[in-house]
C-alpha positions as CSV (number, residue, x, y, z in Angstrom):
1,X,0.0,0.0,0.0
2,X,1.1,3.2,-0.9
3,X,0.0,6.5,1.1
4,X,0.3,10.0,-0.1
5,X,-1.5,12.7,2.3
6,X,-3.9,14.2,0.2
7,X,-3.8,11.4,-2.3
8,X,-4.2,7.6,-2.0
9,X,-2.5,5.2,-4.7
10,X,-4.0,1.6,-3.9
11,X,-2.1,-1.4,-4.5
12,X,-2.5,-4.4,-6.2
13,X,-4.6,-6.0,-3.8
14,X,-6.5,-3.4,-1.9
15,X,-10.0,-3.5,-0.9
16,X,-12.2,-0.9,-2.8
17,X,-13.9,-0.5,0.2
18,X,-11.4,0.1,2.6
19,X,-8.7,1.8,-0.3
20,X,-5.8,2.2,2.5
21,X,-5.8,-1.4,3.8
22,X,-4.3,-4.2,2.4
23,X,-5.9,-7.8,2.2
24,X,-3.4,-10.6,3.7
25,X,-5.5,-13.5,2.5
26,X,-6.3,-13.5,-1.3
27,X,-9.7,-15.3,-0.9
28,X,-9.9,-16.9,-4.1
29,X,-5.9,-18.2,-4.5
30,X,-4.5,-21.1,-6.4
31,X,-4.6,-22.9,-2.9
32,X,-8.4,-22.4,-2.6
33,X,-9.3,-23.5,-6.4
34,X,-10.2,-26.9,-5.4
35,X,-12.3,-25.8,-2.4
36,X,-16.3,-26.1,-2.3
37,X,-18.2,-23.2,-2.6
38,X,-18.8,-23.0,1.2
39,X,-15.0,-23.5,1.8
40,X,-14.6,-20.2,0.2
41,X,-17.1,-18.1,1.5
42,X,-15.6,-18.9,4.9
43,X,-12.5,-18.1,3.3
44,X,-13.5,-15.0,1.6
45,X,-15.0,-13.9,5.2
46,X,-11.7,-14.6,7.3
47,X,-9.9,-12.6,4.7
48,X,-11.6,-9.2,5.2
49,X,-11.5,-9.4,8.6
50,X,-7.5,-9.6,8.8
51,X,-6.5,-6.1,7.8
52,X,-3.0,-4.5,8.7
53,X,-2.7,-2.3,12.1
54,X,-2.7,1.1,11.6
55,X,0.6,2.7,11.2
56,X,-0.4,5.8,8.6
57,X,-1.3,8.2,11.6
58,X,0.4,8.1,15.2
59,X,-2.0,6.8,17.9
60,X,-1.7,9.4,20.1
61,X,-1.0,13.3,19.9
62,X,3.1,13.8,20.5
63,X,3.1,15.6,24.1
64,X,0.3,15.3,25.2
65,X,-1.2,17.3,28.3
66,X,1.5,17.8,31.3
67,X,0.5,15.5,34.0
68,X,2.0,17.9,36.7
69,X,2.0,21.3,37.2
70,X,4.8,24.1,35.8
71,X,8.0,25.0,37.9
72,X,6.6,28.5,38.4
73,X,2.6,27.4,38.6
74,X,2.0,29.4,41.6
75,X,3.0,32.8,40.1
76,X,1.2,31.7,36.9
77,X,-2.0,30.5,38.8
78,X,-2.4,33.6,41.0
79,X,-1.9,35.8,37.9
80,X,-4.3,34.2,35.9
81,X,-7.4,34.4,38.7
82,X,-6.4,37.9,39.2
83,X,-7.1,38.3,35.9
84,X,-10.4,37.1,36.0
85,X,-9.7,33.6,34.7
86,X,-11.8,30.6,35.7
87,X,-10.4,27.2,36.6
88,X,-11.4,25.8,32.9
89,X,-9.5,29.4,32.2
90,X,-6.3,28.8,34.6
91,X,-6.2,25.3,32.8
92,X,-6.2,25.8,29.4
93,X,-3.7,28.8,30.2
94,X,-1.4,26.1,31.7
95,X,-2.2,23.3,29.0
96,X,-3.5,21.0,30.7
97,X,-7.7,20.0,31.4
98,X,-10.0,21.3,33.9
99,X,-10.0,18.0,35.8
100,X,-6.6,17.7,35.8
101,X,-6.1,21.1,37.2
102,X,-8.4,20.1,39.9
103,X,-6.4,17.5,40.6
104,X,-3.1,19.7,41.3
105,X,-5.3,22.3,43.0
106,X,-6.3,19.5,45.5
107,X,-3.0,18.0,45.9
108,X,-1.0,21.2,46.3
109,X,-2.6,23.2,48.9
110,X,0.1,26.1,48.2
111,X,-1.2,26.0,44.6
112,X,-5.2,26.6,45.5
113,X,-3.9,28.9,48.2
114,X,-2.2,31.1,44.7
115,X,-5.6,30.7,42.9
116,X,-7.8,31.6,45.9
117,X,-5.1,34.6,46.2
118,X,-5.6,35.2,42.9
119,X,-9.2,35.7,43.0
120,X,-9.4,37.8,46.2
121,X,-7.0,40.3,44.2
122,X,-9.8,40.4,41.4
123,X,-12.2,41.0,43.9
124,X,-10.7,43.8,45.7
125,X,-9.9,45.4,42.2
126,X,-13.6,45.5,41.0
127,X,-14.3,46.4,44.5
128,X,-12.2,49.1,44.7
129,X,-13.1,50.8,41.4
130,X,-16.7,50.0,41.9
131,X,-16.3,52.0,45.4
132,X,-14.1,54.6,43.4
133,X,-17.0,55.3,41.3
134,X,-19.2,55.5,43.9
135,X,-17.8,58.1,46.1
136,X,-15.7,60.1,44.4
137,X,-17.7,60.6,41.0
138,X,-20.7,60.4,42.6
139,X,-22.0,57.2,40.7
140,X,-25.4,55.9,42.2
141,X,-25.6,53.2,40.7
142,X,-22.4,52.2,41.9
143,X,-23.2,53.5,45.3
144,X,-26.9,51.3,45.4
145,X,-24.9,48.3,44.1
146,X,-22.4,48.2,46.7
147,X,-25.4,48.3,49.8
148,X,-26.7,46.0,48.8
149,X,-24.2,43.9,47.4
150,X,-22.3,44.4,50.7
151,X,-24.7,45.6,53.7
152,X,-27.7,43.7,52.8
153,X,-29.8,46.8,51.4
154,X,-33.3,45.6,49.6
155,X,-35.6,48.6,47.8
156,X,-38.6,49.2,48.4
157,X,-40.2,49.2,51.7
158,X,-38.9,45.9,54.0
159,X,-41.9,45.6,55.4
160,X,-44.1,44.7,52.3
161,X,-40.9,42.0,51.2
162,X,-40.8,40.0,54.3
163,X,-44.5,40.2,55.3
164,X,-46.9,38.0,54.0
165,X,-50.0,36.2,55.0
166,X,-49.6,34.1,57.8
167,X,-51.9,31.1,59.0
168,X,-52.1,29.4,61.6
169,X,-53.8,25.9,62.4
170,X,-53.9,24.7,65.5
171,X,-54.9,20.9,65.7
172,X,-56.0,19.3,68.9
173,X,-54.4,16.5,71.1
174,X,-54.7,12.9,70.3
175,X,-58.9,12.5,71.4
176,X,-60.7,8.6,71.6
177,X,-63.2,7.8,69.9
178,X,-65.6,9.1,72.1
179,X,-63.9,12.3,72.9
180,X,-64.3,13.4,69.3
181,X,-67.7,12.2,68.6
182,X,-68.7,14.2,71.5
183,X,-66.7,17.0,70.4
184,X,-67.9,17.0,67.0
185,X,-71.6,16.9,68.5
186,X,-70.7,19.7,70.8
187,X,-69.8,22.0,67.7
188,X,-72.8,21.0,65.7
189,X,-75.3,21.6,68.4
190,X,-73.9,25.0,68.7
191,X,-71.7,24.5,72.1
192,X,-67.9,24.7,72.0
């Protein structure tokens, strides 16, 4: 069999269905002239299913994804969630998968200590311009964002959020039998 990428020569005995692979068994040989009919089918049937093992494309990608983590993965880390980056983010920053990151985060404490690092030094950024904006160019949206955000502020009036109707049932004790077919007379003769 010859290969060319981007063009396919067959050889002399390749299948036209499957152009790339190579029979070993010729199903109708000289050896196989004498056979029955039902010699060869079986014959014919054994033949396509012995093909040659792929060897025209590698089996897996060269490199691959790194299996541990970078020499300098804490600086890297913490940069990358300052910047904003997620772990699926961090990860494909680093080369590797998100599940594999996970995996270093949880063995390497000092590693999810960088990203959780990371991430507070995002927070405090947004924070910080958000409470910029707020007080010194007299932003109210910032300004409304940030109570509630932080201090738990709700609009409108608190009252009408939290309130509600409220019902109460109130079921008596276990009664016998008696007790409640007394009780049940009681309130249908009019006494309570």
């Amino acid at each position: 069999m010859l290969v060319f990428y981007g063009h396919a020569q067959r050889s002399q005995n390749a299948s036209p269905i499957f152009p790339h692979y190579d029979h070993h068994i010729d199903p109708i040989s000289s050896q196989n002239a004498g056979a029955s009919v039902e010699g060869a089918d079986r014959t014919a049937h054994s033949a396509c299913a012995v093909t040659k093992p792929i060897t025209h494309r590698p089996l897996k990608r060269p490199g691959g994804k790194p299996s541990k983590p970078p020499a300098n993965a804490l600086a890297l880390v913490r940069e990358y969630a300052a910047d904003g980056f997620s772990v699926v983010g961090v990860a494909a920053k680093l080369g590797t998968t998100p599940k594999t990151f996970n995996k270093w985060l949880e063995a390497q404490p000092e590693l999810q200590d960088a990203f959780d690092a990371g991430r507070e030094s995002e927070r405090w950024a947004l924070h910080n311009k958000l409470f910029r904006l707020a007080m010194e160019q007299d932003n109210a949206p910032a300004a409304m964002f940030l109570l509630k955000a932080r201090h738990g502020y709700r609009e409108g009036d608190q009252s009408a959020q939290g309130g509600g109707v409220s019902v109460t049932i109130a079921l008596p004790g276990a009664m016998s039998r008696e007790q409640y077919a007394q009780k049940v007379k009681g309130t249908i003769d009019g006494q309570r």
